[in-house]
Structure formats: structure tokens, C-alpha cells
C-alpha positions in Angstrom: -47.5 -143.6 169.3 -48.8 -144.9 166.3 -51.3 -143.1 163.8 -53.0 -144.3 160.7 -55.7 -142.6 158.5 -58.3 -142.2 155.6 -60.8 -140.1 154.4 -64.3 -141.9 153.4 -66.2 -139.9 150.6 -68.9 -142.0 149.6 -70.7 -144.3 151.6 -71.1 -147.4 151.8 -68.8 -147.4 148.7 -65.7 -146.5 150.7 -65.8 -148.3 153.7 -63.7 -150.8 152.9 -61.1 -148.2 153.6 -61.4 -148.8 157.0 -59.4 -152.2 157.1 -56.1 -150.3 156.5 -56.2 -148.6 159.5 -56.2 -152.3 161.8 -52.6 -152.4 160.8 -51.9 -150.5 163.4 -53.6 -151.9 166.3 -55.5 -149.4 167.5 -57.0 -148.3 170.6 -58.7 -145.3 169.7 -60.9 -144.3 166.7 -61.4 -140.6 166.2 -64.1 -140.2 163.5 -64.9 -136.5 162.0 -67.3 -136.5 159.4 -70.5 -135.1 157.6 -73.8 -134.9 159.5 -75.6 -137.3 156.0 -72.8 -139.8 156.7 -73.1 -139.9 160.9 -76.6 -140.4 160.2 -76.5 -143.5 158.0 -76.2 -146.4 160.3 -74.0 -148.1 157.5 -71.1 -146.2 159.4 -71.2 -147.3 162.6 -71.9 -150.7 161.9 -68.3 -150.6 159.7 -66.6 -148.5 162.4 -68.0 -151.5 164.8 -67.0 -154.2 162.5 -63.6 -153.4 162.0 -62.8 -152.1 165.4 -64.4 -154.1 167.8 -62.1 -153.8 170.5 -61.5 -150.1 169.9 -62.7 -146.9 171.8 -64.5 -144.6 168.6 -64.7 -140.9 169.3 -66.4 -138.5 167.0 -68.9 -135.6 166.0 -70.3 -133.6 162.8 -68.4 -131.0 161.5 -68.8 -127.8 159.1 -66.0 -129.2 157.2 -63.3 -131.4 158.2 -59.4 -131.0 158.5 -56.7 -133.3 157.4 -52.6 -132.7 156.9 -53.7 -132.1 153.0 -56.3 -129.4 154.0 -59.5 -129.4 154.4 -62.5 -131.2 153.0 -66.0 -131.3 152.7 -69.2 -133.7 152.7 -66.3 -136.4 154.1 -65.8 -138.2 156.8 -62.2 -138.4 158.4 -61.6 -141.5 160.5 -58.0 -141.5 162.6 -56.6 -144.5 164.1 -54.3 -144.4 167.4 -52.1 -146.8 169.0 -50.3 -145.7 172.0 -47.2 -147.2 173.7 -47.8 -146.2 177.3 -50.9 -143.4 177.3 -53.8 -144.9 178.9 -57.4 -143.8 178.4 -61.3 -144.2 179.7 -64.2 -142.5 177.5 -67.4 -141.5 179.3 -70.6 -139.7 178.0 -73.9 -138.2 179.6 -76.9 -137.4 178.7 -78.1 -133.4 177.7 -82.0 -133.5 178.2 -81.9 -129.5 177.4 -79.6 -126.4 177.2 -80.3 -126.0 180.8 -78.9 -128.9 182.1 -75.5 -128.4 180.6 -74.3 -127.8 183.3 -75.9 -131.1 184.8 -74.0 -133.0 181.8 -71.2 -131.9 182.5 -70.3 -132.5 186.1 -72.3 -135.9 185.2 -69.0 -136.2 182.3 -66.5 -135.1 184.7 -67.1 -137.4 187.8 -67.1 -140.6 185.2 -63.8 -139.6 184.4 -62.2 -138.2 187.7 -59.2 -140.6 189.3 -56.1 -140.1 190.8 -53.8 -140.7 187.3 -56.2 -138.5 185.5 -54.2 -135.9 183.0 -56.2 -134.4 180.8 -59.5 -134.6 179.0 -60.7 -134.3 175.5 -64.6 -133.0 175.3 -66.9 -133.3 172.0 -70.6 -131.6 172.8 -73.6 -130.8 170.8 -73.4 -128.0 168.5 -77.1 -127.0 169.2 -79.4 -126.8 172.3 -76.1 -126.4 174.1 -74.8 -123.9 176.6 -71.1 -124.6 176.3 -70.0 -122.2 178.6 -72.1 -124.2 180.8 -70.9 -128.0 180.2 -67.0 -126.2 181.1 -68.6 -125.2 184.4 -70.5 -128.6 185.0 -66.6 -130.5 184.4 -64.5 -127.5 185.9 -66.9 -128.2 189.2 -65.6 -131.8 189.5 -62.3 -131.6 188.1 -61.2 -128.8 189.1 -59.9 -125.5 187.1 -56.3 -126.6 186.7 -56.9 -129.9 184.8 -56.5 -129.4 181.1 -59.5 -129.9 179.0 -59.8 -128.7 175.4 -62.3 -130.1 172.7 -65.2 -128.4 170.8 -68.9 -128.7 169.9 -69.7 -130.3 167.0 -70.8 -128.9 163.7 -73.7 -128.9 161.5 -72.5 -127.3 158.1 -73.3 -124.0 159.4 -77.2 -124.7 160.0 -77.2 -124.3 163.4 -80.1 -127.8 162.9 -78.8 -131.2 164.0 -75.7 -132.4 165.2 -74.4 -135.7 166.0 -71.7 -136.9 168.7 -70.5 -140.8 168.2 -69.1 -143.1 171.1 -68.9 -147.3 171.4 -73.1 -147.2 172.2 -73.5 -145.8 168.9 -74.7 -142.2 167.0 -76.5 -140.1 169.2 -77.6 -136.1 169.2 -78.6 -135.8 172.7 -75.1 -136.9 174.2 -71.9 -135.2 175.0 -68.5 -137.4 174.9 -65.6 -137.0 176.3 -61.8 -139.2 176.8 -59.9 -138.9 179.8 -56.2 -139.7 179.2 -53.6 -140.8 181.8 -50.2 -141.7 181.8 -46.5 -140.4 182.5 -45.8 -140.7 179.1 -48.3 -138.5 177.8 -47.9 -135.5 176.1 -50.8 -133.1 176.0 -50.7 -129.6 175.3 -52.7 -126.7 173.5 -53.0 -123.6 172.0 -56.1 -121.3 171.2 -55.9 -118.0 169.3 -58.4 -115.8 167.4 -56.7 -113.1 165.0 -60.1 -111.3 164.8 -60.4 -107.6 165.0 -62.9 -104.7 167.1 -64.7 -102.4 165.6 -67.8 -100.1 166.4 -68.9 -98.9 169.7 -69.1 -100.6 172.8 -72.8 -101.6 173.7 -74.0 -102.1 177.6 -75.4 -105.7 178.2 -78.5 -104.2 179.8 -80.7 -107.9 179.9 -79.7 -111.3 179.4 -79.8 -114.9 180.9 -77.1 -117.7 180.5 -76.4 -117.6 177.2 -79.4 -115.8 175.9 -78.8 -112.1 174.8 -82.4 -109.9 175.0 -81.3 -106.4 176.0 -78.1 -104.1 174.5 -78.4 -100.2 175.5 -82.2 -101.1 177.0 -83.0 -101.7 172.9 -83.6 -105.3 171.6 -80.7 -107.3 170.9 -81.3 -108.6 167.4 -82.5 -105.1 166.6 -79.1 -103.6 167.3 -77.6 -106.6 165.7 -79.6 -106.3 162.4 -78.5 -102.6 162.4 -75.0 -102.9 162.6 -75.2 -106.2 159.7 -77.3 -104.3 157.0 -78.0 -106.6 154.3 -76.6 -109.5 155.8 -79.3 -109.9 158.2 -81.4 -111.1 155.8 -79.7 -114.5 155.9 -79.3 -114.9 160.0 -78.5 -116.8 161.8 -76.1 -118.1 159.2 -74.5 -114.6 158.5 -74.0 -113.8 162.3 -70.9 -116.1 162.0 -68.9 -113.4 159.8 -69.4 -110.8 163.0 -69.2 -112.3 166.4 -69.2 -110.5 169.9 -66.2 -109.5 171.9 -66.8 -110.1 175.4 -65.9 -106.9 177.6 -65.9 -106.2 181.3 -67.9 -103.7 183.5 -64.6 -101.7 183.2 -64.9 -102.0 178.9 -61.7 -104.4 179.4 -61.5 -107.4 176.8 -62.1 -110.9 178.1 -60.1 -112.6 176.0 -63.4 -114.1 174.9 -65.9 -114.2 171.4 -69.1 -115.1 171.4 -70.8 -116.7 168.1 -74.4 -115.9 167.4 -76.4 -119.6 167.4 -80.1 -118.7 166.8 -82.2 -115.6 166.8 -85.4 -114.6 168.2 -87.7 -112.8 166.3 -91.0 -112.8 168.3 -88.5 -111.9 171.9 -86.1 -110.2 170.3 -83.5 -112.4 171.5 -79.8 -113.6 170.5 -79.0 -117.5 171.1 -74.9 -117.1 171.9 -72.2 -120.1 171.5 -71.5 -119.3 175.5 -72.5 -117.2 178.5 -72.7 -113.5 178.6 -71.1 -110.9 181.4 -74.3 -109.6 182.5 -72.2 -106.8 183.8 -70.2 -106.0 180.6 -70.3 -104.5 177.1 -69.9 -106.8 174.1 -68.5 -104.9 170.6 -68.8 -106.7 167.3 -65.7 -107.8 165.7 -64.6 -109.1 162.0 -61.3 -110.5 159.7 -59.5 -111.1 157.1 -57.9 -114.2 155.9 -54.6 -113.1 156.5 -55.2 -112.2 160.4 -57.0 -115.4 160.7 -54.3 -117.4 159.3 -51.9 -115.1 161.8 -53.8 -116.7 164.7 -53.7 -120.1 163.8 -49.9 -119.9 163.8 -49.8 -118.3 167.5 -52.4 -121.3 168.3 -50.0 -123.8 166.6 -46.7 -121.8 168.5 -48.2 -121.9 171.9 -49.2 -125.8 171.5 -46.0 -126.8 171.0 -44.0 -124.3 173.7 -43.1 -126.4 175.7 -44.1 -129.7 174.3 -41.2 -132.4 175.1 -39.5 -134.6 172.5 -42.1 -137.6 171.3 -41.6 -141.1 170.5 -43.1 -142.2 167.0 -45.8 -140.1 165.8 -47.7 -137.1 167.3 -51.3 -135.7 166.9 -52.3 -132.3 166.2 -56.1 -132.3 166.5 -57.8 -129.1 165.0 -60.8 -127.3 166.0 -61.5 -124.5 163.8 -64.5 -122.1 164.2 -67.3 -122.4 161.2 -67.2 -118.5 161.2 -63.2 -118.9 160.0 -63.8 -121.2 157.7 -66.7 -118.8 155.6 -64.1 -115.5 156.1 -61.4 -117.6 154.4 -63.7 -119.2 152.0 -61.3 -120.6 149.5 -58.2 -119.7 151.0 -59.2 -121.9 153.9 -56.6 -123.7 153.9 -53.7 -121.7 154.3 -54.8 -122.2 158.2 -54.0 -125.9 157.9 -51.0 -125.3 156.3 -49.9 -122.8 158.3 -50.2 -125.3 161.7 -48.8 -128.1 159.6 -45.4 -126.2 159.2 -44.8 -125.7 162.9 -45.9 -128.6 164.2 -43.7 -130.4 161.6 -44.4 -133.4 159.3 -44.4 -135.8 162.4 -47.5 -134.5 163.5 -50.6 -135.8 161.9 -53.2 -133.7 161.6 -57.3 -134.6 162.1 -60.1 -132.1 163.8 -62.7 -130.4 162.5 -65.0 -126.7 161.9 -67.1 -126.3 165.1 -70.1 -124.6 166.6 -67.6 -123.5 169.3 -64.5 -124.6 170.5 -62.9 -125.3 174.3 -59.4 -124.9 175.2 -58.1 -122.1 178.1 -57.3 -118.7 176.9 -54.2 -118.2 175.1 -51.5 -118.2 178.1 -54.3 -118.9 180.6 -54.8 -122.0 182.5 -58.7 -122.3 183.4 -60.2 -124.0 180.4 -62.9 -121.9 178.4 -65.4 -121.8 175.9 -64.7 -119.5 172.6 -65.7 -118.5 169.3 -64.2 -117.6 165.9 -61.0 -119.4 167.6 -58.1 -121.8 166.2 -57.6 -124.8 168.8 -54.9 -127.5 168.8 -54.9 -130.1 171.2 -51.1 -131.5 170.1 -51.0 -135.4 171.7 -48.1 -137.9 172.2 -46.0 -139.3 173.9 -42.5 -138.7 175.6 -39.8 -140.5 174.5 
């Protein structure tokens, strides 16, 4: 595999950047960028241009990742040519949060065939039950076929977001690429580093993915409690504490859950992902140095038992927005810390999400999580 990159600032100035990456061939266009820059049509009509006879992937981000670190206000576009990896990208519609389930089964059964191996998923970072879009794909594919991915970003307003595909910029679409092949390596790793703390509170009322009801008291009540003076600046500041996700029993799920909007005439929490109705959820926080921890066990367990690759490998990053405003300026040292174990071969692209998809660290069913580091590492065998 072959892999060739650049980072476009300033639009239209740099998009002249674009021609270096036709060296290469390519047959897949993975674009990352700022919402401003998805929404100028100037960068689809270059993407178009240059790459005419290219598949070209993408979303929005809350910040975007490259092997030097991470950026800002950019837009990262990464250019694959495989040997022997083939590949079909589908999208569907999302009319509303309640048909994500709808989207994606339509997703799934676009991709399904016999030499199918994997699938990479971009979604909506708003108006999006992501939990629900798993379900929807699981449904036709099945719960052993690896799918990781994430939902796209918006900066952290929780406003508009943007998925990109061959029929253009869209922000009612999900996207996904289905890859097939022998050759193909395609593994993952997902890992969290955050920490419990406070009491356990009943999930006493709630629907899908909307929270009304902890201990029989409102949900954003409790929540506004527990943040003080950060709840002035919700739903924003609900990204620095997220829910743990607990059984009946008060077992961990393995799972976070990421506060997306708030309702102050219901009283109501808008979460990333489903609820237990039959749990407890406990708020949870970090530091930068447990955050960085967990993007190493991500970057560990994505490489476990990864084969030797011909040419070039991909490590495609999706980070959780929350991280990203813990670490603040030491955001970095997350990127660095994958870089070093996946090893200078690996090129690294991806992006901060609204939520990110990828099964459980050591599990096999693919999920939806919060607050997590995911690697999707891609080549090919040698």
C-alpha cells in the first residue's frame, strides 16, 4: 500500500496542494477537515478535479490528527493506493435521529457480499443515535464483522456537521467503505483511561438515547448539581464529565456516554448513545496523563496481532472531542504516544469526534463509545 498526504490551511489558496498526492495513483481519498472548509464548495470541486477516478471519504472534525500532531481550522486530505485490497463505498440517508437505525441497516445491506471483511463507518455528529446506526449495520451484517469508524465533529458545538462522499458534501448522510480482500489487514483498538467518581445514580426514565429521569429527579438537574459552575456553559462543558454506563447489578459496561444537548423546558439529557434503562450511570473525569495511558493500550491492542505489511500502513485516529479539551495543550502527546508503537511506517490521519465506533477493548461486537481512543490500523500483508 501506498499513502500520500497534505494538510490544506487556507482555502482556495492551498488547493493546489492536492496535485502531489496523484503521484500515487490513488483509489481512495480520505478527507478530515474543518466544518468552514467542508462547507465551501471550492473543496469538493478540487477534490473532484484532481481525483476524478477516486473514491473520497470524509467528515468534520473538532480538530484533526496527523503523524506531526494535531491541528486545527485545517483540513487533512490522505491518499491511498492499494496493491491487492479491494473496496465499495455506500451511503444512506438519516431523515431524523429515529431512523438511525433505518440508515443503518439501509448502509449495511449496500455493502453486504460474500468477500466482505470489514467496514469503515463515518455518521453525523448531531441528530444521530449512534448506538442506533451500530444496531441498523450489526442487523445485516452481522455482530462478528468488524466495523469501527466515528461520528463526525463540529468543533465542539454540537450545530452542524458534515460527511463527504463521490455525490458531494452532505449533513443528512452517513458514509461508510466496505473493504475486501485476502491481503487486507484490518485491525483495531479502543481504550478510554477515564476515571469513576461519585455515587452511582438509578436510570429511573429514559428513551433511546434520551436521558429524563436519574433517582426519579430530573436528569439535567442532577447533572447541573454534580458540575457546579461549569453548567453554566452546557452542553459544551458536559464533554469534561461523561457517564459510565453500569448494569442493573452496578457492573461497568465497558461503555461512556457523552452528553450531546440538554433540555431545559423537559429536563432532559441528549446522550452520544443508548442508555440501560435498567442500569446506573456514575460520572467520570481525567487527566492527561491517564488519557495518554489509554491511547497507548488502544494503539497496543491494534497492532496485537496485526501481520507483517507490504509498503505502507495506516493508522486512522478517532479521538473523542472531550480528550482533546482535558488535554488542552498537551494534546498531543496522545498522537505521539500511538505514533511510537505503531512505528514510523504507519501514517497517521483521523480526527476528534462526537463519538467514536470500534468493539470494546478485547470484545468482538462492534459498539458505540465516548471519551475513547480508536485506531482502525490498515494494510496489507506482505
Amino acid at each position: 500500500m501506498k499513502i500520500a498526504q497534505v494538510v490544506l490551511q487556507n482555502l482556495p489558496a492551498d488547493l493546489d496542494k492536492l496535485s502531489s498526492l496523484v503521484a500515487i495513483e490513488p483509489q481512495l481519498i480520505l478527507v478530515f477537515g474543518y466544518t468552514a472548509h467542508f462547507a465551501d464548495p471550492a473543496l469538493n470541486a478540487s477534490l473532484t478535479a484532481h481525483f476524478p477516478n477516486a473514491q473520497r471519504v470524509g467528515c468534520t472534525t473538532a480538530g484533526e490528527i496527523t503523524p506531526a500532531g494535531v491541528v486545527n481550522h485545517s483540513t487533512v486530505v490522505t491518499a491511498l493506493h492499494f496493491e491487492a485490497v479491494a473496496f465499495k463505498v455506500a451511503t444512506a440517508a438519516l431523515a431524523s435521529m429515529e431512523k438511525s437505525f433505518d440508515a443503518g441497516a439501509d448502509l449495511a445491506k449496500k455493502l453486504l457480499a460474500p468477500e466482505l471483511k470489514a467496514v469503515l463507518v463515518l455518521g453525523q455528529g448531531v441528530n444521530i443515535n449512534g448506538s442506533g446506526l451500530i444496531a441498523g449495520m450489526a442487523s445485516e451484517l452481522g455482530d462478528a464483522m468488524p466495523v469501527t469508524g466515528g461520528l463526525a465533529g463540529d468543533d465542539g458545538a454540537f450545530v452542524k456537521t458534515y460527511t463527504l462522499s463521490n455525490a458531494g458534501v452532505s449533513s443528512s448522510e452517513v458514509v461508510a467503505i466496505g473493504f475486501e480482500g485476502e491481503k487486507l489487514i484490518f485491525s483495531h483498538g479502543s481504550f478510554g483511561g477515564w476515571k469513576a467518581f461519585g455515587p452511582t445514580r438509578k436510570v429511573t426514565r429514559c428513551v433511546g438515547n434520551i436521558l429524563y429521569e436519574l433517582d426519579g429527579a430530573p436528569a439535567l438537574d442532577v447533572y447541573k448539581k454534580y458540575l457546579g459552575e461549569y453548567a453554566k456553559d452546557l452542553p459544551g462543558s458536559g464533554l469534561l464529565f461523561p457517564f459510565e454506563m453500569l448494569s442493573d447489578a452496578r457492573e461497568s459496561l465497558g461503555q461512556i456516554r457523552t452528553i450531546l444537548g440538554v433540555n431545559e423546558e423537559d429536563g432532559s439529557l441528549v446522550l452520544a448513545g443508548v442508555i440501560n434503562p435498567d442500569g446506573y450511570l456514575r460520572l467520570m473525569h481525567a487527566h492527561t496523563n491517564d488519557l495518554v495511558d489509554g491511547a497507548e493500550t488502544a494503539a497496543k491492542a491494534s497492532i496485537a496481532a496485526a501481520p507483517d505489511c507490504q509498503g505502507q500502513a495506516l493508522g486512522l485516529l478517532v479521538s473523542c472531542v472531550g480528550r482533546k479539551l482535558v488535554m488542552g495543550g498537551r494534546v498531543d502527546e496522545e498522537v505521539e504516544a500511538v505514533q511510537e508503537i505503531l512505528g514510523e511506517n504507519t501514517v497517521l490521519c483521523g480526527f476528534y469526534s462526537n463519538g467514536e465506533i470500534c468493539p470494546g477493548y478485547q470484545l468482538e461486537a462492534c459498539s458505540l463509545h465516548n471519551q475513547t481512543m480508536t485506531i482502525t490500523y490498515l494494510a496489507e500483508t506482505m
